[in-house]
N, C-alpha and C positions, 0 to 999 in steps of 0.2 A: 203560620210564620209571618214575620215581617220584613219587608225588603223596600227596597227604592228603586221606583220606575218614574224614566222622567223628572224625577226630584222630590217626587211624591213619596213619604211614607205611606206603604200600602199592606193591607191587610189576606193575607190569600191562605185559605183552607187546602190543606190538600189532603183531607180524607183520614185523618188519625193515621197517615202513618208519611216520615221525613220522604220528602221530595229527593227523588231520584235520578238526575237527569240523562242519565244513563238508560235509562226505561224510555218506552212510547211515550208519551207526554198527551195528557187529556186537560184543556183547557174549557173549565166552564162558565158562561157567561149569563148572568143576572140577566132580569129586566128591568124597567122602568122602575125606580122607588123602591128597588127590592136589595140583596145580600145575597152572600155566600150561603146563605143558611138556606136560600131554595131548593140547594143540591144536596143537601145534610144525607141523603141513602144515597143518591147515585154517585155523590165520588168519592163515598166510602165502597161503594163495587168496585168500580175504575182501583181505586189505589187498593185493592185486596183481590186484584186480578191482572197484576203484569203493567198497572202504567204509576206515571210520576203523575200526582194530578194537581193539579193549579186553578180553585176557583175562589177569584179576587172578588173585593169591593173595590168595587171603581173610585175613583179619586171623587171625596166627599160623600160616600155612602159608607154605613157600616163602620166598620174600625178603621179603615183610611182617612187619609186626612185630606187637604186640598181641597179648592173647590171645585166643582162635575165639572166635567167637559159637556162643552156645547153643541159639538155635533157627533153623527157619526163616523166622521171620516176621523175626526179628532181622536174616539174613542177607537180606532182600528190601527191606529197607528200607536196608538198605546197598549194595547194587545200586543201586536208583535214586538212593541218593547219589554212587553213581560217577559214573555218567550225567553227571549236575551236575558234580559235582567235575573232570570231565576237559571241558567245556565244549560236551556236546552237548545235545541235546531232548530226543530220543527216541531208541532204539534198538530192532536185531532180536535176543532173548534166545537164546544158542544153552545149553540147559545139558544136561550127564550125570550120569544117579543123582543123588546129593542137586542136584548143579546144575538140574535138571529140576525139583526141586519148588521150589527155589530161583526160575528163572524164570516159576513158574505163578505161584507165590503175588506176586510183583513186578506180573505183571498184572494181579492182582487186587484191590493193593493201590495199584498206581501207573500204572493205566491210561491217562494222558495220556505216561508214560513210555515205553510198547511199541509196535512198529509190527508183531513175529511172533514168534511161537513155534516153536521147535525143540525137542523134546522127546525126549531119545536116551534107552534105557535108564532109561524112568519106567515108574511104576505107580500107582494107585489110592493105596495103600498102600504104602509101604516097611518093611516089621517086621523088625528085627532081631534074630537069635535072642541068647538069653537065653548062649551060650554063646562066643558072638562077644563079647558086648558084655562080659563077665567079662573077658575075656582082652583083649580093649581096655584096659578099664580099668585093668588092671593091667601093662600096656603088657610084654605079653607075646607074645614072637616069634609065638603059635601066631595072635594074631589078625593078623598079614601073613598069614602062611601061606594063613588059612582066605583074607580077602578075595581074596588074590592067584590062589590055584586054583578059590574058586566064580565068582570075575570073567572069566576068561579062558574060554572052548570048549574043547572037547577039543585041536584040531589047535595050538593054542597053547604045551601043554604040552610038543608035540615039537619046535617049532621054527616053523614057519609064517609067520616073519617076511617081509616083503617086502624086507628091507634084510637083505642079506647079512651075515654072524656076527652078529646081533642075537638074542636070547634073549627074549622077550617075558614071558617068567613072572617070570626075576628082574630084568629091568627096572622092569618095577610091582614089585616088591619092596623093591629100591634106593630107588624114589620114597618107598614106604612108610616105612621104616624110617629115612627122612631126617626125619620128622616131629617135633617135639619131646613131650615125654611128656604124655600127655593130649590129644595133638588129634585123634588117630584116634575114642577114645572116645567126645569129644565132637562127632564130627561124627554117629558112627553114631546115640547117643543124641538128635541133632536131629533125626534120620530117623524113627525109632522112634517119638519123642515127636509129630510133627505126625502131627494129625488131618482137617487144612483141604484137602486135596488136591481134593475133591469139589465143596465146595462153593465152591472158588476158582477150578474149572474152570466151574460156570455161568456165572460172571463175566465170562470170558474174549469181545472182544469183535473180538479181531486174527484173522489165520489162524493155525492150528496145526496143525504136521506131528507126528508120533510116529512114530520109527522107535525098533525093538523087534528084539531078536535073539530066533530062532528056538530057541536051545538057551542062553536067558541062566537060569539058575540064582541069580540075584540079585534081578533086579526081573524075572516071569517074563512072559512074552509075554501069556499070558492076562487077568494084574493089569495091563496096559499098553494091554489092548481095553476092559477095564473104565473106564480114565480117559478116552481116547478119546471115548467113550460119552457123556462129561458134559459134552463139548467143542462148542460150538456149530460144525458144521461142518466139524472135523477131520477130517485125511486120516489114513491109519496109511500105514507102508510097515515089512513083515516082512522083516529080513536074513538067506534061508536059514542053518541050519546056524550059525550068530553066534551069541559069546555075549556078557556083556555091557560086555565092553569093547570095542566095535566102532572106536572111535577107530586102536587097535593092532593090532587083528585084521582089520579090513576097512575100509583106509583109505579107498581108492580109491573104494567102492560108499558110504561113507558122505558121501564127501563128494559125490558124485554124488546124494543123496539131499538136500543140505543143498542143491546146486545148482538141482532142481528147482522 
């Protein structure tokens, strides 16, 4: 469907079937340079199991319009205007990578907004190296490249898909490079740039899961026990062998985890 948040025509999936607001409410949030199409199964479960589900392109990705917002606090204040804008209370926050800091910092800042946390592929910190973000900037092939091969696990790169002839490596690629010039950049420089990860987790006053891939090269498991840590109460759940696109690489176990 399309609606207006903030003034932005905005694009948001909610699962093949009409938004509910009357229902639980499951909002799911992108990462860096990616769409709603990350959650293409899991919020087709969420919406064919009891909730209203809401997973946007952020302003300037995908079929939104406007240009990205620049940080994360930006992007969380725009979240709980979705909330509003599509006619619910509260929702449960599902985000990946920058979506994850996305959803802390929304808690933290619009705590009457959240009912739970899902936190895929976070960390403490997300730093982006200085080399990635050059070739962003200059919206140059090498930075799909680099996101699309340190995103995926190894078994990705040979094929690994669960959907017969599906290619998983230049699938995120495809997504990538659909982007318009400068929104990869700037999604990675929001990541980079926020510092509040820590202190928006003491905040935190819902439950919160963190599931963390085992072999993620992105946001690493480690930086992901670290946030955990600051999480009143959080559960972790580690996806052998995963790396950090677990959406794509381990659908199945991921959403079994989101099910729990």
């Amino acid at each position: 469907m399309q609606i207006s948040v903030q003034g932005v025509d905005t694009f948001v999936s909610t699962g093949g079937r009409d938004f509910d607001p009357s229902l639980p409410t499951a909002v799911l949030l992108h990462g860096a340079g990616f769409d709603h199409s990350t959650w293409a199964l899991h919020s087709r479960w969420f919406a064919h199991h009891g909730y209203g589900v809401l997973a946007p392109d952020f302003p300037g990705h995908g079929r939104s319009s406007g240009a990205p917002l620049t940080s994360i606090a930006d992007m969380a204040d725009w979240t709980a205007a979705l909330i509003t804008a599509a006619g619910a209370q509260k929702a449960r926050l599902v985000g990946h990578s920058m979506g994850s800091l996305i959803a802390l910092e929304t808690a933290a800042r619009h705590p009457d907004k959240v009912t739970e946390l899902s936190l895929i592929g976070t960390a403490a910190a997300m730093t982006v190296g200085p080399d990635l973000l050059k070739a962003a900037e200059a919206n140059d092939q090498a930075a799909i490249d680099m996101v699309s091969i340190w995103g995926l696990g190894f078994p990705a790169g040979l094929g690994g898909s669960l959907a017969p002839g599906l290619w998983m490596l230049t699938g995120a690629q495809r997504v990538l490079e659909n982007n318009r010039p400068g929104v990869l950049f700037t999604d990675l420089a929001a990541c980079n740039a926020y510092q509040n990860a820590l202190a928006a987790a003491a905040k935190v006053s819902v439950p919160a899961t963190l599931i963390l891939g085992e072999r993620d090269m992105m946001t690493p498991a480690k930086a992901g026990k670290a946030l955990a840590a600051a999480i009143p109460g959080a559960r972790t759940i580690i996806m052998r062998g995963a790396g950090h696109m677990m959406m794509n690489e381990r659908p199945d176990e991921l959403l079994a985890a989101l099910q729990d």
